[in-house]
N, CA, C and O atoms as a GROMACS GRO file, in nm:
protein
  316
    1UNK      N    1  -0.586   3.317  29.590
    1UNK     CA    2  -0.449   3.338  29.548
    1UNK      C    3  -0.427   3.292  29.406
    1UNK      O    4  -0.317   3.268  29.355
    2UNK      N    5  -0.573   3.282  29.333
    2UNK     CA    6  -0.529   3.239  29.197
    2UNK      C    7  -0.416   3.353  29.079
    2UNK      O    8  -0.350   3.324  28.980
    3UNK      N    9  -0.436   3.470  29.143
    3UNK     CA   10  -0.409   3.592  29.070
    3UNK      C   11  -0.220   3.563  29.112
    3UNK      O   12  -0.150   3.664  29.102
    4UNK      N   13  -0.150   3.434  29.153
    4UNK     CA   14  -0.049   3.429  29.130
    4UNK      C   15   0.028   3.538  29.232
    4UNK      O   16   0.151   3.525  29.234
    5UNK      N   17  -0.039   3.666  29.333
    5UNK     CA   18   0.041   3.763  29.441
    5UNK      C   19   0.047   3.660  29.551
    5UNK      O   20  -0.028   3.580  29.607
    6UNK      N   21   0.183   3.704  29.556
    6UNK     CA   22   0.211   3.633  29.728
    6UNK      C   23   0.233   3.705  29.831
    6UNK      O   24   0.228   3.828  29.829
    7UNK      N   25   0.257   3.646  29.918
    7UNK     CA   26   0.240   3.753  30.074
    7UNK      C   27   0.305   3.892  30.054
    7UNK      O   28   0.254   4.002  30.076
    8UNK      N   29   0.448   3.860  30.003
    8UNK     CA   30   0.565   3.946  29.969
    8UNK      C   31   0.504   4.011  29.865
    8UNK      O   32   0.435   4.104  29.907
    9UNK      N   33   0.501   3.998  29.745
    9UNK     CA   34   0.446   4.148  29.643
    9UNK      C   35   0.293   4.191  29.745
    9UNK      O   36   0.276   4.312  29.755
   10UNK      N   37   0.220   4.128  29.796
   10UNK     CA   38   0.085   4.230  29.812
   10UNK      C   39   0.148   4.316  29.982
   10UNK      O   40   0.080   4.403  30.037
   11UNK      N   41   0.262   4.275  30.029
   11UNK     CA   42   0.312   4.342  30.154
   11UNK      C   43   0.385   4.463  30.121
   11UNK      O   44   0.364   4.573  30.173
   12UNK      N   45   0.481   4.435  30.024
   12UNK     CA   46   0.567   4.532  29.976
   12UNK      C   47   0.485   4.663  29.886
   12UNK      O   48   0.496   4.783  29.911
   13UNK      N   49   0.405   4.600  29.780
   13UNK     CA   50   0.313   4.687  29.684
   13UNK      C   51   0.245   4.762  29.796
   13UNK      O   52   0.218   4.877  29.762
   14UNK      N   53   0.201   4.724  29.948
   14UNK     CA   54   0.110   4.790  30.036
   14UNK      C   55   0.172   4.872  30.133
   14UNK      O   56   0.093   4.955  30.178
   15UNK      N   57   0.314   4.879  30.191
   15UNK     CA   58   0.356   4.930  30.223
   15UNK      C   59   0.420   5.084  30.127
   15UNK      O   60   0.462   5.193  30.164
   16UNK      N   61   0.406   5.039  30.038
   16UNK     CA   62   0.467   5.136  29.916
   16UNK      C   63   0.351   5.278  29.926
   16UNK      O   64   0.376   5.396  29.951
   17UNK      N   65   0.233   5.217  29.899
   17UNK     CA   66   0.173   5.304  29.893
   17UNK      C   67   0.053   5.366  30.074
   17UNK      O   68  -0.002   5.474  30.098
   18UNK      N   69   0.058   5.279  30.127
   18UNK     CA   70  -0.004   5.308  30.268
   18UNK      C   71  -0.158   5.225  30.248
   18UNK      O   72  -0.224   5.224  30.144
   19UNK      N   73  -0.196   5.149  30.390
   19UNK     CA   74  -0.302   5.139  30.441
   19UNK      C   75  -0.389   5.184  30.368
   19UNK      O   76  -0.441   5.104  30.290
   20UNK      N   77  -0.423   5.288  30.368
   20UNK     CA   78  -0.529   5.385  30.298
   20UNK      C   79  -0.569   5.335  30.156
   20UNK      O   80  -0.678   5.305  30.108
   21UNK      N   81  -0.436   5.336  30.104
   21UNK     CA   82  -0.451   5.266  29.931
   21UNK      C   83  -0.439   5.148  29.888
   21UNK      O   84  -0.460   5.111  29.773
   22UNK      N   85  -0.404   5.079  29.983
   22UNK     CA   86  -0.369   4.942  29.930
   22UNK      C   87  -0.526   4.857  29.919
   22UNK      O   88  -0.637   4.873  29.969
   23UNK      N   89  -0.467   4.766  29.829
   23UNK     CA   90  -0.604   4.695  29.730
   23UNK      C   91  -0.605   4.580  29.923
   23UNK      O   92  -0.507   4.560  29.994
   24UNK      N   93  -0.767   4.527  29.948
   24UNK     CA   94  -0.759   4.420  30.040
   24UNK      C   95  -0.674   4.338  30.025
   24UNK      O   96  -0.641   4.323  30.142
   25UNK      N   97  -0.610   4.272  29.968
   25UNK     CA   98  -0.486   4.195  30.010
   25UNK      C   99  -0.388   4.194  30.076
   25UNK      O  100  -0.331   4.119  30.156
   26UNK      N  101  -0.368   4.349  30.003
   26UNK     CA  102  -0.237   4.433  30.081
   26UNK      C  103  -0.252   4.446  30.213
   26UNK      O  104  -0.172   4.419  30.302
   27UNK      N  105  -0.355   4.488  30.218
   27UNK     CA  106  -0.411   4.542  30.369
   27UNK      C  107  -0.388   4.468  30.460
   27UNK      O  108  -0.344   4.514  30.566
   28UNK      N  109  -0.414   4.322  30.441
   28UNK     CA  110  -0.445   4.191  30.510
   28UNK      C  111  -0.354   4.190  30.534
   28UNK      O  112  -0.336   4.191  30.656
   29UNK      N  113  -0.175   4.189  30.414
   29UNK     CA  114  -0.104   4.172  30.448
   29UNK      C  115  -0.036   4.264  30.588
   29UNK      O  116   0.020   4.227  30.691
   30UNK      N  117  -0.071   4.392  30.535
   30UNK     CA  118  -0.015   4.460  30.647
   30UNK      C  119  -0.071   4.413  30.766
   30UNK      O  120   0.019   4.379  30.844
   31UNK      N  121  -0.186   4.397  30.812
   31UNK     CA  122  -0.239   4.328  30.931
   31UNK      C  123  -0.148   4.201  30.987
   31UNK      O  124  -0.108   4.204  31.103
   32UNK      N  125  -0.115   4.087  30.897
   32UNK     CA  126  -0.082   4.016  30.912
   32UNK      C  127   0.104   3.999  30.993
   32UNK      O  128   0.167   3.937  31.079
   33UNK      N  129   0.117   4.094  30.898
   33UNK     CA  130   0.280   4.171  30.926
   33UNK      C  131   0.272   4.221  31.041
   33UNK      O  132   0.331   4.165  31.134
   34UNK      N  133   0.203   4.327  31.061
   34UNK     CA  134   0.230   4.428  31.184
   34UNK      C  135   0.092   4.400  31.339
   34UNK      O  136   0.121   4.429  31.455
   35UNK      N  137   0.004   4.362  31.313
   35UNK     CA  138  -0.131   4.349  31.379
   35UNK      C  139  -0.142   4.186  31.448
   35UNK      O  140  -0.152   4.162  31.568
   36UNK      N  141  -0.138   4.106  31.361
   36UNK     CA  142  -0.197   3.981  31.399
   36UNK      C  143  -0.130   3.877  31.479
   36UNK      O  144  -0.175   3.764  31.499
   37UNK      N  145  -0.027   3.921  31.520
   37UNK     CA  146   0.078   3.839  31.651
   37UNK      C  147   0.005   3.867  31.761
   37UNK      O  148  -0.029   3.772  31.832
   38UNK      N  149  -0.049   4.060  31.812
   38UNK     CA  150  -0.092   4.094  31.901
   38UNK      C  151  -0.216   3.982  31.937
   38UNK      O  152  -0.240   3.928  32.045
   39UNK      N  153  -0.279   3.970  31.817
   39UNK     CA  154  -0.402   3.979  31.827
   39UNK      C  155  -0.399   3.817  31.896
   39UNK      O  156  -0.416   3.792  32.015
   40UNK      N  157  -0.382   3.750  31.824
   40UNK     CA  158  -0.400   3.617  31.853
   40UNK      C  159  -0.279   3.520  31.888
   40UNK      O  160  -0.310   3.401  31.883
   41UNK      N  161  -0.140   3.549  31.924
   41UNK     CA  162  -0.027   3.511  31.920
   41UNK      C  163   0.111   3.464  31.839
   41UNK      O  164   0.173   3.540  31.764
   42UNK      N  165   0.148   3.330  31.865
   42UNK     CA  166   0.225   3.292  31.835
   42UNK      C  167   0.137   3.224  31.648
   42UNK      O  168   0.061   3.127  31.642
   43UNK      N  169   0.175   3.296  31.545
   43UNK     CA  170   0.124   3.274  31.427
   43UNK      C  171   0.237   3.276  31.321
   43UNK      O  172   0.347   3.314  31.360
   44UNK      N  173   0.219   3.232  31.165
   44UNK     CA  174   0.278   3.275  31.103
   44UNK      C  175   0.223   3.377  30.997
   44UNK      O  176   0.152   3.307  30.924
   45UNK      N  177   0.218   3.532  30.941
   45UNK     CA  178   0.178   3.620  30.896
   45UNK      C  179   0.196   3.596  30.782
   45UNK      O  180   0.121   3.657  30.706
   46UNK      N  181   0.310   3.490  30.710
   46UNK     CA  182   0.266   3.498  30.594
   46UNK      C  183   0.158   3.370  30.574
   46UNK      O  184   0.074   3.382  30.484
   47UNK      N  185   0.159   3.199  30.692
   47UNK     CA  186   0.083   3.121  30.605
   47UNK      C  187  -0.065   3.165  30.646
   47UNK      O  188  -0.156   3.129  30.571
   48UNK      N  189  -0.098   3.250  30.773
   48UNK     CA  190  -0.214   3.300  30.795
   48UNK      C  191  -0.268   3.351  30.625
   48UNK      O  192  -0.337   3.288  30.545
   49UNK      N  193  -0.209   3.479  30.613
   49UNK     CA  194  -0.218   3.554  30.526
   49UNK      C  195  -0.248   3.408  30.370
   49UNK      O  196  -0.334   3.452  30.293
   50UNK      N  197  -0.203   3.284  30.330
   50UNK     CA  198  -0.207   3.284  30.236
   50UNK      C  199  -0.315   3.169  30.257
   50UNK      O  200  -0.370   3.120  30.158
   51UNK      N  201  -0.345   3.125  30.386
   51UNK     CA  202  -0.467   3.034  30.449
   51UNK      C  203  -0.625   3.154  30.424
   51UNK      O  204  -0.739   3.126  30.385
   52UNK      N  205  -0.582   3.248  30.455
   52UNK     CA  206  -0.728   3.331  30.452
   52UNK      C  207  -0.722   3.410  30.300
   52UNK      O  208  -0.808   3.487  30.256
   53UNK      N  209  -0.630   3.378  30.252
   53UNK     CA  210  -0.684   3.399  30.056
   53UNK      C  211  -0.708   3.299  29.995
   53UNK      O  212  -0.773   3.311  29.891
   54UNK      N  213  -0.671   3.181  30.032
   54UNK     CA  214  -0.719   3.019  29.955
   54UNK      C  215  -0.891   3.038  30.006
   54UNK      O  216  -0.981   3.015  29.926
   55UNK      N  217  -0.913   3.071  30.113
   55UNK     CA  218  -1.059   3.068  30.196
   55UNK      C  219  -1.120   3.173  30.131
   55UNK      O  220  -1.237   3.158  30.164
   56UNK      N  221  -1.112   3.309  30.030
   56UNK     CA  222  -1.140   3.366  29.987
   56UNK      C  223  -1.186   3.496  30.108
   56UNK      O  224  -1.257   3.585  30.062
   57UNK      N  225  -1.156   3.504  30.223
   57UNK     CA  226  -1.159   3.582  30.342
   57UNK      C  227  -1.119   3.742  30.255
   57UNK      O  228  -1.044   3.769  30.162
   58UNK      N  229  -1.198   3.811  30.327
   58UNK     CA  230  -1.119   3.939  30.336
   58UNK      C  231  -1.058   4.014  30.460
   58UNK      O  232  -1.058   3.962  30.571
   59UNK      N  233  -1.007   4.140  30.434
   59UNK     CA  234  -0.895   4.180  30.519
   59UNK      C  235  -1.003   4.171  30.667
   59UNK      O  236  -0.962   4.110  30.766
   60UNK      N  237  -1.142   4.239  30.667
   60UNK     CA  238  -1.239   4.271  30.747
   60UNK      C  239  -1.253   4.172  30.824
   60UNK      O  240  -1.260   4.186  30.946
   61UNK      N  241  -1.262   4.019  30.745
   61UNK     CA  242  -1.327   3.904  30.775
   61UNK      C  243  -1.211   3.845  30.903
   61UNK      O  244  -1.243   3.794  31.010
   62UNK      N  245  -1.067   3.871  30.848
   62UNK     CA  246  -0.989   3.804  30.895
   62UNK      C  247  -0.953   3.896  31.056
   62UNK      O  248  -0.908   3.858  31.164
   63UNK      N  249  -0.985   3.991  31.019
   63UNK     CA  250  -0.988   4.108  31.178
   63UNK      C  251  -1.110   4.036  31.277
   63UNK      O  252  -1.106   3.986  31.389
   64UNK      N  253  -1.193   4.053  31.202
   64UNK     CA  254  -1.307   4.000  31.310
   64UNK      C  255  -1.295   3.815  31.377
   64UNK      O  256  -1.342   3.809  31.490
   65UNK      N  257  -1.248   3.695  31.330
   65UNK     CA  258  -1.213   3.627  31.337
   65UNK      C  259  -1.109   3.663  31.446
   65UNK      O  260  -1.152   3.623  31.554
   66UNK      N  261  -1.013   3.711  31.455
   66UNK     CA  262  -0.890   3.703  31.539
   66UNK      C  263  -0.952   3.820  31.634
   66UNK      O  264  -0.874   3.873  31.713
   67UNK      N  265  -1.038   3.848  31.633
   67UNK     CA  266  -1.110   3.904  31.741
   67UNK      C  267  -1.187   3.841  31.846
   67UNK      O  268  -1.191   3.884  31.961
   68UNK      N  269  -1.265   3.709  31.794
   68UNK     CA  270  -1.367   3.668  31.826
   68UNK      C  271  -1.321   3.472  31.819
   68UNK      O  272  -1.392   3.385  31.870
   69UNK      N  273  -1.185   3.446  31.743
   69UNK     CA  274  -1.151   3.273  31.760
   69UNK      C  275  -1.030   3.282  31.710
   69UNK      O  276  -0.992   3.245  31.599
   70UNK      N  277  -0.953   3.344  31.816
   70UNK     CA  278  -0.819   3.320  31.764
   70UNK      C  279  -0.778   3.235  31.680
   70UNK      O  280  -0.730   3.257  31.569
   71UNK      N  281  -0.804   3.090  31.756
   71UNK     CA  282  -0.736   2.925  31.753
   71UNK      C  283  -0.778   2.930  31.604
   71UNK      O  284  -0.688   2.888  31.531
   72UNK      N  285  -0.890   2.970  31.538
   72UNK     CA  286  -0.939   2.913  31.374
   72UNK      C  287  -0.824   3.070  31.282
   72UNK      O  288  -0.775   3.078  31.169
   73UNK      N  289  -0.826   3.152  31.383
   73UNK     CA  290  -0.694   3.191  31.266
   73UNK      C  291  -0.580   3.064  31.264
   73UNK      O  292  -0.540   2.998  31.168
   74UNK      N  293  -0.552   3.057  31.375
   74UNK     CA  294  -0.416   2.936  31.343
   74UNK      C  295  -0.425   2.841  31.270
   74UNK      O  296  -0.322   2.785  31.231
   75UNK      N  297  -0.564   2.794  31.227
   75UNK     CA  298  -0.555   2.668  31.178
   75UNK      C  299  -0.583   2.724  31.046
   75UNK      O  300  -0.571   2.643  30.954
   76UNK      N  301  -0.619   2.851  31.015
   76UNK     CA  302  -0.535   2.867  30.862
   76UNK      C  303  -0.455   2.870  30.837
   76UNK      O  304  -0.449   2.881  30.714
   77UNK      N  305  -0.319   2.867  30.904
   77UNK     CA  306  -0.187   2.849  30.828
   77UNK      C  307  -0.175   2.641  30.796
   77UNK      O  308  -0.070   2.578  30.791
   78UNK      N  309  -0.269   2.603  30.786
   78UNK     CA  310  -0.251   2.464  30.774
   78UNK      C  311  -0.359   2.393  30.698
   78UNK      O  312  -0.395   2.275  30.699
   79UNK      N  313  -0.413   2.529  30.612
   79UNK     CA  314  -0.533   2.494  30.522
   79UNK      C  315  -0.487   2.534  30.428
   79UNK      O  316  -0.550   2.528  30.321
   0.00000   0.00000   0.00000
């Protein structure tokens, strides 16, 4: 998150243009927004989202994770 985007510009910039185009951040974000409650529960989408860009994670990384250990998505919103 050195590049100064936060949850909100890389959500909004990604919704603007669709899934398809959005740079990995965006993407994540959209995951995070619309995907990642299912996946692993009660979370927060944006500190997930700004826990797995301090970790340098990508959108891929953070799918497979909440596939395979929910609980260590959660404990990125507290890293």
């Amino acid at each position: 998150m050195s590049t100064g985007l936060t949850y909100e510009k890389a959500l909004a910039a990604a919704r603007k243009v669709g899934n398809a185009n959005a740079d990995d951040a965006g993407s994540m974000a959209l995951y995070c927004a619309d995907i990642l409650q299912l996946m692993v529960g009660a979370a927060s989408p944006k500190l997930v989202w700004e826990g797995a860009q301090k970790a340098g994670m990508t959108h891929l990384e953070l799918a497979l994770l909440a596939q395979k250990n929910p609980a260590k998505v959660h404990d990125l919103m507290w890293d």
